[in-house]
C-alpha positions in Angstrom: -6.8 9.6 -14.3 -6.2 12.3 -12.1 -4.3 15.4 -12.3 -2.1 17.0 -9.7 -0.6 20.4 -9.8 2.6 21.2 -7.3 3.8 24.8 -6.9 6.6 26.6 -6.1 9.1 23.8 -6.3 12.1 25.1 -5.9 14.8 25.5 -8.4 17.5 23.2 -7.3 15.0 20.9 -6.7 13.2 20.8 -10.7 17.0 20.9 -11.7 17.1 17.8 -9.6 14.1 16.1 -10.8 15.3 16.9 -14.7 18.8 15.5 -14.3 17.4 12.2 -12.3 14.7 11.8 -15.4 17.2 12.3 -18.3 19.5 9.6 -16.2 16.6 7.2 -16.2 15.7 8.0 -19.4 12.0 9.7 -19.3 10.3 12.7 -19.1 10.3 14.8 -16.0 6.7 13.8 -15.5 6.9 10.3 -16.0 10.1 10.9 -13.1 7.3 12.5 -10.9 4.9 10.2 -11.3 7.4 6.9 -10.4 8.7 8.9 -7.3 5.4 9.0 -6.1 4.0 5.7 -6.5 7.4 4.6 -5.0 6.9 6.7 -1.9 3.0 5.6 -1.6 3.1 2.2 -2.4 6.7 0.9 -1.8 7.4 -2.7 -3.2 9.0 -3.9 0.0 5.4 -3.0 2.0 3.9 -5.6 4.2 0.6 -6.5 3.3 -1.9 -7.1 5.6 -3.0 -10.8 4.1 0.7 -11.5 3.8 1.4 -10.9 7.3 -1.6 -12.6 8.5 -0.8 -15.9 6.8 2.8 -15.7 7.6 1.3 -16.0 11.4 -0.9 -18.6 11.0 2.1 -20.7 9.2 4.2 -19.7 12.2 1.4 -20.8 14.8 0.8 -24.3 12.7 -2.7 -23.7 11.6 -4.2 -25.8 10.0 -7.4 -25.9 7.4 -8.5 -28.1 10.0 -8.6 -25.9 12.5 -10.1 -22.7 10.3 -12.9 -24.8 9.3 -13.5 -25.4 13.4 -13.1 -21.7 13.5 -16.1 -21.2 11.4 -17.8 -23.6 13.0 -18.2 -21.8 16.3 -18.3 -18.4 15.0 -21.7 -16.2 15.6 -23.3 -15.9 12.6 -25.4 -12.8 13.6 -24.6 -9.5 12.0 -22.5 -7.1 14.1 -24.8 -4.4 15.6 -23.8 -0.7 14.0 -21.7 1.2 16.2 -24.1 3.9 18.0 -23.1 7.3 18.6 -25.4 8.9 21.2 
């Protein structure tokens, strides 16, 4: 796992972080750590496959009409993009 060093937190702010980890129960790390994952990957997030099927239930889709999809569909690899 990887390590990450913050400096120069300010005082108030450690105090902070010590009191909220003591309420909680758990180190001041562990605190850290759960703040962060919170803030990167919130629980409430959309997710991309989530929000895709919720459309596709909303527009009446059908297996039916996925397999005609993929029917039709080119099945020749995309040409790279070029940058010339």
């Amino acid at each position: 796992m990887a390590m990450l060093t913050v400096r120069n937190i300010p005082d108030e702010v450690h105090r902070a972080l010590r009191v909220r980890a003591a309420e909680n129960g758990q180190s001041t790390e562990a605190e850290v750590r759960q703040i962060l994952a919170n803030v990167v990957n919130p629980p409430n997030r959309v997710k991309m496959g989530d929000a895709m099927s919720a459309l596709g239930q909303q527009m009446g889709l059908t297996n039916e009409d996925v397999e005609a999809l993929e029917e039709i569909r080119p099945r020749i690899a995309a040409e790279p993009m070029r940058f010339e």
